[in-house]
N, C-alpha and C positions, 0 to 999 in steps of 0.2 A: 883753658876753660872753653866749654864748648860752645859755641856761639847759638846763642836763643833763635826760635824759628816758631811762626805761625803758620797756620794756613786759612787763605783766601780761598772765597769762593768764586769763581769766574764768572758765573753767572749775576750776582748781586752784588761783590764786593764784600761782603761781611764776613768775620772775620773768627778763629776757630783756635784754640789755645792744641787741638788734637785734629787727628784726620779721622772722618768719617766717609761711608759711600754716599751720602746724602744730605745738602745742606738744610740745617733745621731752620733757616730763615726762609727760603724761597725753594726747597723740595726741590733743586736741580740734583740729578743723580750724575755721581762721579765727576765732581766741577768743584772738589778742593784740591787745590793745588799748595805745594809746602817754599814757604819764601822767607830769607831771613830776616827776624823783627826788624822794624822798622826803629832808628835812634839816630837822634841828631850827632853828626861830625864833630867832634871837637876843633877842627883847624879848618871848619866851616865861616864865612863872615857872611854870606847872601841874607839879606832884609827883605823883606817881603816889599809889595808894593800896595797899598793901600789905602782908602780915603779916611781922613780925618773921622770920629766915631762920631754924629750928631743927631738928636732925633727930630722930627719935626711934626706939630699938630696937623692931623692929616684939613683939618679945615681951612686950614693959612696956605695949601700948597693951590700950587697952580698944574693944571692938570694938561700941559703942552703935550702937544702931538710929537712923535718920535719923527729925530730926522734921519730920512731915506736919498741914500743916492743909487746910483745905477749902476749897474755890474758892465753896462756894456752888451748883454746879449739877455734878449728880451724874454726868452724860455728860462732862465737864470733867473732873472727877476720876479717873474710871476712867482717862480716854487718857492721864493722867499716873501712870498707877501706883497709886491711893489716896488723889490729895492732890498738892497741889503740897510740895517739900521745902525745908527751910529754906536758906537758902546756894546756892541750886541758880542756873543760867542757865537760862533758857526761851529761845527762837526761836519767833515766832508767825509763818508766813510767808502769804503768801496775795497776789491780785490785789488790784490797787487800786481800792476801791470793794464790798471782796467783805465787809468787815464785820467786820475786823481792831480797830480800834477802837475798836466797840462792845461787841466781848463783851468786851476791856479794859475797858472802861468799866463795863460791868454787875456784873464780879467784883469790884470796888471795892467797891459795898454790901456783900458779903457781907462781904471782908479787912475790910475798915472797921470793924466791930464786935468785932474783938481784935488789927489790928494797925496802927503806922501806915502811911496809902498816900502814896507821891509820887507824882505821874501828870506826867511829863515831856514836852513835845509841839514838835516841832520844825517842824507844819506847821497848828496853828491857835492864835490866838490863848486867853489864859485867858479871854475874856469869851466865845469860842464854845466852849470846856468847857464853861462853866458852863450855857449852852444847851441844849449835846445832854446834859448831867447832869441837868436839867429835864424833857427831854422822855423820859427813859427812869427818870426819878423815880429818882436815885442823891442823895442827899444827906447821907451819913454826915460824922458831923463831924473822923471820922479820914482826911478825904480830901485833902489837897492838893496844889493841881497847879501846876505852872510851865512857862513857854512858853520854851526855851531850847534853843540849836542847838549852843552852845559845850560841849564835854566836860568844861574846866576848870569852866567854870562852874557846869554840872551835881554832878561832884566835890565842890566847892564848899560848894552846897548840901545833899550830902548830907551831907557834914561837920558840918554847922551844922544840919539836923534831924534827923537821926538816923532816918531810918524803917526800919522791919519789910521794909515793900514799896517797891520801885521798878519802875515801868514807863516806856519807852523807846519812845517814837511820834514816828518810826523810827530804824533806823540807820541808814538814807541819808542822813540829814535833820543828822545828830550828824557833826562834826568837830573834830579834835582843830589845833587852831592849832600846835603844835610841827614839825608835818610841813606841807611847801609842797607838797598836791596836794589838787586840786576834791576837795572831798563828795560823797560818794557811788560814789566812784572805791575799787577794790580795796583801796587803801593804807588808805586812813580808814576804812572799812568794819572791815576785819583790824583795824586797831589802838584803836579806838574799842570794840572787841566783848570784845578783850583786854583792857584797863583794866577792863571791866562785870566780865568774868569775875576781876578780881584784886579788885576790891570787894566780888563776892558771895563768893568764899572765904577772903579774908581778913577780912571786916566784920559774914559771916551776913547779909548782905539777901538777902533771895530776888528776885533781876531777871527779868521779861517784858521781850525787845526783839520789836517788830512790825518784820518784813521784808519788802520788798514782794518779788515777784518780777516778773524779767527774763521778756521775750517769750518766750523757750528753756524759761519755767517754772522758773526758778530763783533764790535769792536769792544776787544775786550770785556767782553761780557755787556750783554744788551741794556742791563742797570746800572753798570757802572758808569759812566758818563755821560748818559742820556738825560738825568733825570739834572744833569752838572749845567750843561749847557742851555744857551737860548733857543737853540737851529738844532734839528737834524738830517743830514741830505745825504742819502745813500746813492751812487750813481754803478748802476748795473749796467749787466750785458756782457756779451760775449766778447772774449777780445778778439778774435779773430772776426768779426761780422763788423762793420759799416755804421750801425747805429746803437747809440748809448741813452737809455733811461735814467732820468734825473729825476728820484722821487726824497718828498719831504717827510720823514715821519714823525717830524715834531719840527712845531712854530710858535713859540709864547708871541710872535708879531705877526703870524699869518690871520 
């Protein structure tokens, strides 16, 4: 039988039973892309992580201030409002090779000294973390990192250490096994970012996912997980040149 297939639009994410040159949701032309249906695994077991369903009358709530700690580098902090916030989604977006990873890597020293980091990586091994954590002298003992592609897996472990901090290097790189479509495709992108985003608010970790972007300049299509997340921090520039632009296009805390 021949295995079912939709098509996604790259640009918004929505979704098309047929291919057209132009999506009848958001008019991006040539930006449906053909990916196979999405269906849960049968020899899947991953649970999602989520807070208990409660509702509360908005007049009994207490309306506490968000808590912020410090990245460690005060140009960082500003473009997030003050601080990065607890519970919060980050999107670090930027070209490949433009330096995504390292300034993850660098803000680890500072979180590392009040809270725990996970540093999750789906595109080098832990013996070459440990490397470039060497060569940029990160070595807090609240830092640990694991090399994994799997979402349950990832889940998983954060279940079993419980950290403060999670970072996510990348979501292209992260698939969720329950759904039968390639990584890095519209579908695992959305629902891989979705899960992050029900752990950060249901579990308080504060998530960094690093996104690469698309030729068009985009991750993944500029709707698809813009509208997902709490943060959005694009960092430009030339990789050959000296200095890097860290701009914010969205802050539900800025």
């Amino acid at each position: 039988m021949k295995a079912k297939t939709v098509f996604f639009c790259t640009e918004c994410g929505s979704e098309s039973p047929r291919w057209s040159g132009r999506c009848t949701v958001c008019g991006a032309w040539n930006s449906m892309v053909e990916q196979a249906a999405e269906r849960p695994s049968k020899n899947s077991k991953m649970s999602r992580v989520k807070a208990p369903v409660k509702v509360s009358r908005i007049t009994d709530m207490q309306a506490d201030e968000e808590i912020r700690f410090s990245t460690g580098m005060g140009e960082l902090d500003r473009v997030l409002g003050g601080g990065a916030v607890k519970g919060s989604l980050v999107l670090v977006g930027g070209a490949p090779g433009i330096g995504k990873s390292t300034l993850m890597l660098q803000i680890c020293q500072q979180l590392g000294k009040f809270a725990k980091v996970l540093y999750v990586s789906g595109e080098e091994s832990t013996r070459q973390l440990k490397l470039r954590a060497e060569r940029l002298r990160v070595d807090s003992e609240n830092l640990f990192v694991l090399s994994e592609t799997r979402l349950g897996d990832v889940l998983e472990c954060v279940a079993v250490e419980q950290p403060d901090i999670l970072i996510v290097d990348s979501i292209q790189t992260l698939y969720n096994e329950e759904l039968d479509a390639p990584a890095g495709g519209v579908g695992q992108v959305k629902d891989c970012t979705m899960a992050l985003m029900q752990l950060a608010k249901g579990q308080g970790v504060t998530v960094f996912v690093i996104g690469h972007v698309n030729k068009e300049g985009s991750i993944a299509g500029p709707k698809v997980l813009e509208h997902m997340v709490d943060c959005v921090l694009y960092f430009e520039g030339d990789r050959h040149m000296t200095y890097r632009i860290l701009r914010a296009a969205k802050n539900r805390f800025g």
